[in-house]
N, C-alpha and C positions, 0 to 999 in steps of 0.2 A: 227325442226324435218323434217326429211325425207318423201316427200307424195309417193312416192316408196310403191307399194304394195307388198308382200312377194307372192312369188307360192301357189297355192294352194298344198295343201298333197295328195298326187297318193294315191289309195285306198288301196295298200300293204302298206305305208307307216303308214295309218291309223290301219290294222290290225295289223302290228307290233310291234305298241305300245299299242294297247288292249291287247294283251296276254304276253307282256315283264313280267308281276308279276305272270304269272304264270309256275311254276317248269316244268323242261323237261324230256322229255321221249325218249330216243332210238328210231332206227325202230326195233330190235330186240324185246326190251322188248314191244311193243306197238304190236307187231304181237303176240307176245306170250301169253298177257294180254286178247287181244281183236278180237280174230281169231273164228269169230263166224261163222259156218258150214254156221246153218238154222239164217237167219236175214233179218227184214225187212227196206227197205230203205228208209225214207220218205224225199222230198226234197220239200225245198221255199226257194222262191224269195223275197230278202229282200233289201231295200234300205242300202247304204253304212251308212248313215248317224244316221239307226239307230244300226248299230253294238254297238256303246258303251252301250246303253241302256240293249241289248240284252246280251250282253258277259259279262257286268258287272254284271249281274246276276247267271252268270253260279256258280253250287256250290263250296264250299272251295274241294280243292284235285286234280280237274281237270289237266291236265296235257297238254303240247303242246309240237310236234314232235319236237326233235331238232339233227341237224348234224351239225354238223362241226359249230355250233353257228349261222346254219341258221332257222330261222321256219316259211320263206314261198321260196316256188320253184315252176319256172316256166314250164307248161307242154304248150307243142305243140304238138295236136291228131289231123290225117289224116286219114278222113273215105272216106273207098272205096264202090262202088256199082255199079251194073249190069247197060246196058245201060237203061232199063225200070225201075231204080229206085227200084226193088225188095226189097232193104233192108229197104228201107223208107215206101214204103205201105204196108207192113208187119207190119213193128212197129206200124205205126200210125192207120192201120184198126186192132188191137191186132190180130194177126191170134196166134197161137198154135204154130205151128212150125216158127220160124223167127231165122236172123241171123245177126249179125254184124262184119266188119269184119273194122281193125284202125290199125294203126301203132300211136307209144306214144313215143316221143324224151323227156326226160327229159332234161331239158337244163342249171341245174346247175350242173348237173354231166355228158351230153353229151351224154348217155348214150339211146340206142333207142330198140322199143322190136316189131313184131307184134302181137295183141291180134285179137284172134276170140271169139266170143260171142254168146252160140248156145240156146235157149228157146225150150224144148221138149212140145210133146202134155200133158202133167205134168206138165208144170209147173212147171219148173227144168231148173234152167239156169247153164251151163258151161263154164266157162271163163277159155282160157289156153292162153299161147304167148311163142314166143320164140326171142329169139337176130336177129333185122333185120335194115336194113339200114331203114331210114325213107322215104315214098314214097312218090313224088313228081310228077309233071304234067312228067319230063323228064324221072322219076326212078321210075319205077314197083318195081313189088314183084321180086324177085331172085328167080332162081331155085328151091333153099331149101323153098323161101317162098311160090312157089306157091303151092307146095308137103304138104307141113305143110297146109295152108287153106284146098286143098282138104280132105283132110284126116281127117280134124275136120268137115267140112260142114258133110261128107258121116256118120261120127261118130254122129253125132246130126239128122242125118236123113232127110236134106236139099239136094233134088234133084233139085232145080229151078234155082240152080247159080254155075257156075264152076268158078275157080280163075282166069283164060287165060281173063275171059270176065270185072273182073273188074277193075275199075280206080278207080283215086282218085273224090270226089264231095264236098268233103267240110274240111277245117281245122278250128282249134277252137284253140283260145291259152287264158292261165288264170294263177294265180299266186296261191296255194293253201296253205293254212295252215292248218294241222290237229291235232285232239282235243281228250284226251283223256277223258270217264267219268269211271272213278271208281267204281259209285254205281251201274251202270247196266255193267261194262266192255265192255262197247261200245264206238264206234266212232263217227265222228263227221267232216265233211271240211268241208273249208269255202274257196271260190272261187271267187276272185274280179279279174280286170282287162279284165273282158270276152269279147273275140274276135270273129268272124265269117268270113271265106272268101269263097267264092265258086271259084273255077280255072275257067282258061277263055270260056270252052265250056259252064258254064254254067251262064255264065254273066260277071264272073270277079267282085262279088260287094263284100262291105263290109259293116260289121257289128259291133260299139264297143257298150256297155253299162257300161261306167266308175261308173255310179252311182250306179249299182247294186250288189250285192251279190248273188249265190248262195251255201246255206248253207246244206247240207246233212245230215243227222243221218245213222246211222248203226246199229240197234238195234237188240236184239232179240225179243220175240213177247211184250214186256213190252216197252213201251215207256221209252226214256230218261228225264232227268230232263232237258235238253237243250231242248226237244219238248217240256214240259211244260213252260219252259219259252218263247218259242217262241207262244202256244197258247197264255199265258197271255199278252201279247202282240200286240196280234190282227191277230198273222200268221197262215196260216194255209198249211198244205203239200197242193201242184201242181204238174199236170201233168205235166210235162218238160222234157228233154234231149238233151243236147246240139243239139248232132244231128239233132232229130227231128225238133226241133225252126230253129236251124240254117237255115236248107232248105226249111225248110217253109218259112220262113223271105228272103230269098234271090233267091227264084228260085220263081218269081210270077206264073209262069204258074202252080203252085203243090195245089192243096188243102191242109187246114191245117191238117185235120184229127182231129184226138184227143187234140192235139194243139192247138184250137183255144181261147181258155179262154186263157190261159199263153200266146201267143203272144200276143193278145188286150189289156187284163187287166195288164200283168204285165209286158210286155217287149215295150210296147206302142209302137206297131208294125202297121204302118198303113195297114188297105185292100188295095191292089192292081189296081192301075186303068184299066179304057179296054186298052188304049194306050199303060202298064207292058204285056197285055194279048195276043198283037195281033200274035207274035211271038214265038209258043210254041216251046219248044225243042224236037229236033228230039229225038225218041225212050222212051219219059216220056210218058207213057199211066198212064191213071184214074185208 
């Protein structure tokens, strides 16, 4: 017999065959199903290893995205921000008015869009996008793009960032499958392969977590049976957002903010040494 060990299984490889028994669902019929105005989103971080446990649980009926006989695709998000980090210490200090602003390449279809992301003093988030080249350290926003952000930041009532001022700060790439539930008409991703990279002004480092998972719901105000199964479990929702961790995780000179739990406990992110500290980056203020 052969002492030859086999690969290990990539963790889309792993998600592919958790959910192959169960029946597929359009993106038509799945937006038409599951197109919840008002919903809440609760997200954790879960080890790869225990998806089977987790997903074998899910209830009979459940459903998973399918095109073209694929049901997981890869996304590559490019988030941009002001020289002083604006979008990041908004988010992570919760201010009221905040904004984010990404370009989203899908990469099994090639297909790339930009989204702005606007949080009114309500409590009211708006997400629009529209058709944009994917931006890069070399390729800004285009003409039309920067017109389109202005006009959504002005629209959401964000005076502290204009489009001309921002770049790119960090990409994030992940393999997603998503999940229909029937009994509440909500959604559900699940997000392996998760990547991190900051461009080189702001270190050039990298970030992978093959082992982990992040899992989302989409609910209305009633929890799904997939959050039921992930309490019983031992899971519970975390503060997290790619973004947020990312730059925290990669840019040492930033405080974590709200991030701090989620990086320590679950992304097993070390603190920062003074020697990471002595060099802070030009125009990142506290």
């Amino acid at each position: 017999m052969s002492s030859a060990r086999l690969a290990p299984e990539l963790p889309v490889d792993v998600l592919d065959t958790l959910v192959a028994p169960l029946a597929p669902i359009g993106l038509e019929e799945l937006v038409a199903a599951a197109s919840l105005l008002t919903r809440v989103d609760r997200k954790y971080v879960v080890a790869v290893a225990d998806l089977p446990l987790v997903l074998g649980a899910v209830p009979g009926g459940s459903r998973v995205l399918d095109i073209d006989g694929r049901r997981a695709f890869g996304y590559r998000s490019t988030y941009l921000d002001t020289p002083g980090l604006r979008s990041y210490f908004d988010a992570g200090r919760r201010r009221r008015r905040r904004f984010k602003v990404r370009t989203r390449r899908y990469l099994d279809s090639g297909t790339s869009w930009l989204e702005v992301k606007t949080r009114s003093g309500r409590d009211v988030t708006v997400k629009t996008r529209i058709a944009h080249p994917e931006v890069t350290e070399d390729a800004g926003l285009t003409p039309a793009g920067l017109t389109f952000v202005d006009a959504e930041l002005a629209a959401g009532r964000i005076r502290h960032a204009r489009a001309a001022v921002l770049a790119p700060v960090l990409t994030t790439s992940y393999d997603r499958t998503t999940l229909y539930l029937p009994e509440s008409a909500s959604r559900a991703t699940i997000d392996v392969d998760l990547g991190w990279t900051t461009p080189a002004v702001l270190g050039g480092r990298d970030l992978e977590r093959p082992g982990l998972a992040i899992v989302e719901t989409k609910t209305g105000s009633t929890p799904s049976a997939l959050d039921h199964v992930l309490w019983r479990h031992g899971h519970r929702p975390v503060c997290t957002s790619k973004f947020g961790v990312g730059m925290a995780a990669l840019v040492p000179t930033l405080p974590d903010l709200k991030w701090h739990r989620t990086l320590r406990r679950d992304l097993a992110v070390a603190r920062p040494t003074p020697s990471t500290l002595s060099r802070p980056h030009p125009g990142v203020t506290p």
